[in-house]
C-alpha positions as CSV (number, residue, x, y, z in Angstrom):
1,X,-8.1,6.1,9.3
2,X,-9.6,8.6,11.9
3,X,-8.9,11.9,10.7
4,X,-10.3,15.5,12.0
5,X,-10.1,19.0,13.3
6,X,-10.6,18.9,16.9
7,X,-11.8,22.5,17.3
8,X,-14.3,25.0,20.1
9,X,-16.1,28.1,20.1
10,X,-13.3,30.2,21.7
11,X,-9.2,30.0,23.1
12,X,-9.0,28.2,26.8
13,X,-12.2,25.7,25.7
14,X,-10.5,22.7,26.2
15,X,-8.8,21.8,22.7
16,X,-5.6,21.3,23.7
17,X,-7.2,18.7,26.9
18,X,-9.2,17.3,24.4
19,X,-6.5,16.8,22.1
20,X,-4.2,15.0,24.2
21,X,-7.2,12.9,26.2
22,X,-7.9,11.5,22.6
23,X,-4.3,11.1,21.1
24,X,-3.5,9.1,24.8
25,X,-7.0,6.9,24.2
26,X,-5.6,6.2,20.1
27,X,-2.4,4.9,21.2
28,X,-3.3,3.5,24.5
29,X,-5.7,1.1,21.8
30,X,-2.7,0.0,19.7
31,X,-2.8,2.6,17.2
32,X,-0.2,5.2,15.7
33,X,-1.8,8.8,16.1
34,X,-0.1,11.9,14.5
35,X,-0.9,15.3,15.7
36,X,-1.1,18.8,13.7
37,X,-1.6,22.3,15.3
38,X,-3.3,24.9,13.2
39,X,-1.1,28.2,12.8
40,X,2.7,29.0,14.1
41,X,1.4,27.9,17.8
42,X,4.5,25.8,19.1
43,X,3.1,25.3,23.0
44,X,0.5,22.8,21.9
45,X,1.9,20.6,20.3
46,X,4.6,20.3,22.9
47,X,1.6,18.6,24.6
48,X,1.4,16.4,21.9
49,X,4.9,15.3,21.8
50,X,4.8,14.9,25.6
51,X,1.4,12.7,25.0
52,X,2.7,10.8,22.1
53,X,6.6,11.0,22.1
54,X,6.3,11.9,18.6
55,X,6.4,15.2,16.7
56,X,3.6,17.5,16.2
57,X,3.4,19.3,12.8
58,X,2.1,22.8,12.6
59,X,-0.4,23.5,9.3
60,X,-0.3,27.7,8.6
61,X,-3.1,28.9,6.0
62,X,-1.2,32.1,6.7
63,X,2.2,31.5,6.1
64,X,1.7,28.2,3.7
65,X,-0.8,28.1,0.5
66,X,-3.8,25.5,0.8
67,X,-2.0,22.8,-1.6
68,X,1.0,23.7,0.6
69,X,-0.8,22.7,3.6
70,X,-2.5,19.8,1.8
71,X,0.9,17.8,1.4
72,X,2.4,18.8,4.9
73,X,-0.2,17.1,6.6
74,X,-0.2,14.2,4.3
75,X,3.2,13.6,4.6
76,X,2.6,14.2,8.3
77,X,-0.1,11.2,8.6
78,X,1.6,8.8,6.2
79,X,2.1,6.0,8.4
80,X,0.0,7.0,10.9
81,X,-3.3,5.0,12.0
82,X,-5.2,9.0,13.1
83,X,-4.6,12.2,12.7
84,X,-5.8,14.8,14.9
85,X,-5.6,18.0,13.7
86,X,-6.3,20.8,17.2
87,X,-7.3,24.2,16.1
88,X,-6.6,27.7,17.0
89,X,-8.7,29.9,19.0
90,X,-12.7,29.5,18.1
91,X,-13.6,27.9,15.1
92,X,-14.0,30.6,13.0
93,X,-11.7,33.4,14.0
94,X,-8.8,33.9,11.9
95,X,-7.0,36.8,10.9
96,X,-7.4,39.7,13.4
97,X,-10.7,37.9,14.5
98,X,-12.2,39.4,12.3
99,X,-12.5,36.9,9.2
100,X,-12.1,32.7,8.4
101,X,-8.5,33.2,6.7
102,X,-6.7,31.1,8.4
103,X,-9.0,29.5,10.9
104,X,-9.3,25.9,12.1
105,X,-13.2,26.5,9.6
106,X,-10.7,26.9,6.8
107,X,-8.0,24.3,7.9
108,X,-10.9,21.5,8.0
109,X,-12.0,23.1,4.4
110,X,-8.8,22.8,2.8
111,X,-7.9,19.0,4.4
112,X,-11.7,18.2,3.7
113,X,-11.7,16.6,7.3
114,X,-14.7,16.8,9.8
115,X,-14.7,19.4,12.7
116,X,-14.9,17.9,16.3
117,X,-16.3,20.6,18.6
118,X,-15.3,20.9,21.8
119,X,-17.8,22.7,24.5
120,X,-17.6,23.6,28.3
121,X,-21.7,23.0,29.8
122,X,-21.1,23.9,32.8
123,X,-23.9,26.5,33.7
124,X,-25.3,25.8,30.2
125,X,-28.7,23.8,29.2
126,X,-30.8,25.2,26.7
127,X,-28.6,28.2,25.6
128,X,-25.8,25.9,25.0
129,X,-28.0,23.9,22.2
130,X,-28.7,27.9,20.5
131,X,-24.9,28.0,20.5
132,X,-24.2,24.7,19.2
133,X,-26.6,25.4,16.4
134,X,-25.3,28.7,15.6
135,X,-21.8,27.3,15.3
136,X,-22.8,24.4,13.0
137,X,-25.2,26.6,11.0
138,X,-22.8,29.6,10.6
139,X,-21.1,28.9,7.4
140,X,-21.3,25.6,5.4
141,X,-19.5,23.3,2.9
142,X,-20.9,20.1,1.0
143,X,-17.4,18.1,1.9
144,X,-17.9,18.6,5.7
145,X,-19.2,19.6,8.9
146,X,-19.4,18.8,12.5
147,X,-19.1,15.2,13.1
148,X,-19.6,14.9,16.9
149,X,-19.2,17.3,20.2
150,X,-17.1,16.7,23.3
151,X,-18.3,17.9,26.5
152,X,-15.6,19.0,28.5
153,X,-14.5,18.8,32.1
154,X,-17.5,16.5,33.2
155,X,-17.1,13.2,34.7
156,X,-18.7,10.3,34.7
157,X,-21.4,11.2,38.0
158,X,-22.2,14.2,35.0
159,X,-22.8,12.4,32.1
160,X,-26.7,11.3,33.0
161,X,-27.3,15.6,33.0
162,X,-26.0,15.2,29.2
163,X,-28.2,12.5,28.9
164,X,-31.0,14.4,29.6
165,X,-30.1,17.5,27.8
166,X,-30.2,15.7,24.3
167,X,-27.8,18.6,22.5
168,X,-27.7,19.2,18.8
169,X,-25.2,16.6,18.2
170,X,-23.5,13.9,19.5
171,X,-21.4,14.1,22.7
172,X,-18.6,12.5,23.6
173,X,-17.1,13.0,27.3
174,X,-13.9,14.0,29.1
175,X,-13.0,14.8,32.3
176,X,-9.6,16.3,33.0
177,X,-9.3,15.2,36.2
178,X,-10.1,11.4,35.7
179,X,-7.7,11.8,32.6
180,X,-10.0,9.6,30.4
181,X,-12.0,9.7,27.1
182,X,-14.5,7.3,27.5
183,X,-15.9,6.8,24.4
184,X,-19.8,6.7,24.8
185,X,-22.1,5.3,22.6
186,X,-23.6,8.7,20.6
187,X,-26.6,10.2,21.9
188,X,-28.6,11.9,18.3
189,X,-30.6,14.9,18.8
């Protein structure tokens, strides 16, 4: 079963796109994707009903306690073939901004799932890669880490510029406007 934190580096990144481009591509294949939302954020995941016609659950670290959290979501994803779970915000701001409690970094933590970074190139190259390897070297657990990157709002006529950038990680693509996730063989650094 797929299962991860779809996160970025900051709000308005593209989680939410990203989110819904990849629930639509799960159940446009024939299988059953559930959706979660980290924190009380209810806009969201009306994206994800509208995408999926199901419901989205919302996963607090604020309001719930981690083993609280832990059988929400698995009573969320029982029956389900993935589970996407979209973070809040960037990766690591929680509370006030000003520490992990409560962030997608913890959310991922305490559901031991791996992190799928979203990030917006445009007017990036080389600076993007420092920030890509800042965000995956910033704080660190043995039971997970980034397990791909999505490069937002390019489309296809882009995707030989990503090519040739060779980022830290692996890239998948989306492009808002062509309302696809076509899903690339990876490119390693």
């Amino acid at each position: 079963m797929l299962q991860l934190v779809l996160t970025a580096s900051r709000s308005g990144g593209g989680k939410t796109t990203a989110a819904c481009a990849l629930l639509a591509a799960l159940a446009a294949r024939g299988q059953r994707p559930c959706a979660f939302k980290a924190g009380p954020d209810y806009i969201d995941p009306m994206f994800h009903r509208a995408v999926l016609g199901v419901k989205s659950h919302n996963l607090d670290l604020y309001f719930s306690a981690p083993d609280t959290v832990r059988r929400l979501y698995a009573q969320g994803a029982a029956d389900c073939d993935a589970a996407v779970c979209e973070g809040a915000m960037g990766y690591y701001d929680g509370l006030g901004g000003v520490t992990d409690t409560a962030s997608a970094w913890q959310l991922a933590d305490t559901l031991e799932l791996p992190a799928l970074l979203v990030v917006r190139p445009k007017g990036a190259s080389l600076t993007l890669a420092a920030e890509l390897r800042g965000l995956l070297a910033f704080r660190r657990t043995i039971s997970r880490a980034f397990c791909s990157t999505i490069a937002a709002n390019l489309c296809s006529s882009c995707w030989p510029q990503c090519w040739k950038r060779r980022p830290v990680c692996r890239w998948w693509v989306i492009c808002p406007t062509c309302r696809r996730l076509p899903l690339r063989a990876a490119i390693s650094a």
